[in-house]
C-alpha positions in Angstrom: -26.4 147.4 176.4 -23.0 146.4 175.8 -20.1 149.1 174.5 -16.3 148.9 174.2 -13.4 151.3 174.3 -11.2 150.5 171.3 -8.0 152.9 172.4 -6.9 154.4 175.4 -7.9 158.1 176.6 -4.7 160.7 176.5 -5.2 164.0 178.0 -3.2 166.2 178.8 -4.4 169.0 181.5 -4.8 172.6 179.9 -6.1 174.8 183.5 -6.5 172.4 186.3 -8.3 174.9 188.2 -11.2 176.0 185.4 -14.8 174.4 185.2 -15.2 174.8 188.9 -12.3 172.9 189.7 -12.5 170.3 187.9 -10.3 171.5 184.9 -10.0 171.5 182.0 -8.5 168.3 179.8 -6.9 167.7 175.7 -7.7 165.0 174.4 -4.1 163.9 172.6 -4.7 161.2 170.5 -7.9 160.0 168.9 -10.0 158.1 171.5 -12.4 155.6 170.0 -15.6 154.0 171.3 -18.1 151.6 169.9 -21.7 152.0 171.2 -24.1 149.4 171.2 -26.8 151.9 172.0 -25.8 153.9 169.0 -24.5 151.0 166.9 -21.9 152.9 165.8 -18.2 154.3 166.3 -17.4 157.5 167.9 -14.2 159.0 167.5 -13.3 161.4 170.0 -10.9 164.0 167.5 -7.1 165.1 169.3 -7.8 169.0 170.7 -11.2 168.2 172.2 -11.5 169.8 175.2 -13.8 168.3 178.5 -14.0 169.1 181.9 -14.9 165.3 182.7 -17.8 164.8 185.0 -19.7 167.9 185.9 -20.3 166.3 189.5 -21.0 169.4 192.0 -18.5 170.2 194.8 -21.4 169.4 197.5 -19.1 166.8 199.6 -21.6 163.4 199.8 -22.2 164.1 195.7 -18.7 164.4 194.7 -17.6 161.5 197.3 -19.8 159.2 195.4 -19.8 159.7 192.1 -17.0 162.4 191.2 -14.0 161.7 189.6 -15.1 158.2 188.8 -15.7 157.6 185.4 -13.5 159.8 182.6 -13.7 157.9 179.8 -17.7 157.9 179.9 -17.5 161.4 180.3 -15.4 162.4 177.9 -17.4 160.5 175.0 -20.8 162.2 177.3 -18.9 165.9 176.2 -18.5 164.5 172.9 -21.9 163.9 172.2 -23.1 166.9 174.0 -21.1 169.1 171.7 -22.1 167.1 168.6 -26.2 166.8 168.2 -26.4 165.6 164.9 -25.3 162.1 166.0 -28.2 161.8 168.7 -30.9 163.5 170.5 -29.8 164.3 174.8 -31.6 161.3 176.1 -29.9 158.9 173.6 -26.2 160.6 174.8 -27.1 160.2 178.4 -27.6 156.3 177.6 -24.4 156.2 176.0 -22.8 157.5 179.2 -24.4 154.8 181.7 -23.5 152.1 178.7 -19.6 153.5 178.7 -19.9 153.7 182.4 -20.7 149.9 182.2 -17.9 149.7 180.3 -15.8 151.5 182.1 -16.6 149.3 185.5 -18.2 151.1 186.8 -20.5 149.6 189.8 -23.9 149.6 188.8 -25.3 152.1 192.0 -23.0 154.7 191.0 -23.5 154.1 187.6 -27.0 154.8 188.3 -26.0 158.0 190.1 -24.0 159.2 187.8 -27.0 158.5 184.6 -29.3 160.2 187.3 -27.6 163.5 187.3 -26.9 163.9 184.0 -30.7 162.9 183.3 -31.9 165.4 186.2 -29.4 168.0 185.5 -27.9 168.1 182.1 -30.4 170.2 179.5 -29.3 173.8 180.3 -25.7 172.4 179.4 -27.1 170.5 176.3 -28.5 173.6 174.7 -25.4 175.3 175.6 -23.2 172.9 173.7 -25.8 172.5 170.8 -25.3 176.2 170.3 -21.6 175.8 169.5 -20.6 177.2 173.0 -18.7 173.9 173.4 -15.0 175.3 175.0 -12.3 175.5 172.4 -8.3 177.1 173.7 -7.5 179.8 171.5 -4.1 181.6 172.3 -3.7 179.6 175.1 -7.2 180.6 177.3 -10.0 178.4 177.1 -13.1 180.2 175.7 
């Protein structure tokens, strides 16, 4: 499993204190990836929104695998809100791929798959349902 980023990530932060605290984040320019595990390129479109890594607040968690990996997670949120390019299982591959690389060591790498894998369905049916977050007039809804 091999995957490269092709362009840099620009953000710029739209409410720092939504999503639980960890924000909420514009994506500026177009941020590409190519995915070996999808064998494809995924364009990440300027005006996305993500709230990066959903890591919880519980100290020990967030220590070890919270803001860690950005880039993975932003092309995660990506295919999260975009199921006509693959199935959950297939996204959360993509992540631990982009977390490889990313540079991510490989025991947080695994921690990081491992949550997503444990605890990500409720929020891919919530994205699949076109409740991905979008800013309109300035709030994020």
């Amino acid at each position: 499993m091999n995957g490269v980023f092709l362009t840099d990530l620009h953000v710029s932060c739209v409410d720092d204190l939504a999503a639980g605290g960890r924000g909420f984040w514009r994506i500026e320019k177009p941020f590409q990836y190519w995915s070996d595990v999808l064998g494809r390129r995924i364009t990440v479109e300027p005006g996305f929104l993500t709230d990066y890594a959903s890591v919880p607040r519980v100290p020990l968690a967030y220590l070890l695998f919270g803001d860690t990996s950005h880039r993975g997670a932003v092309i995660h949120d990506w295919l999260f809100h975009h199921h006509e390019v693959c199935d959950e299982q297939t996204a959360n591959k993509v992540l631990l791929e982009a977390c490889k690389a990313e540079g991510i060591p490989a025991w947080r790498r695994l921690g990081i798959y491992l949550g997503v894998y444990l605890g990500g369905a409720s929020s891919w049916e919530e994205d699949g349902r076109g409740n991905g977050h979008q800013l309109v007039d300035g709030k994020i809804v």
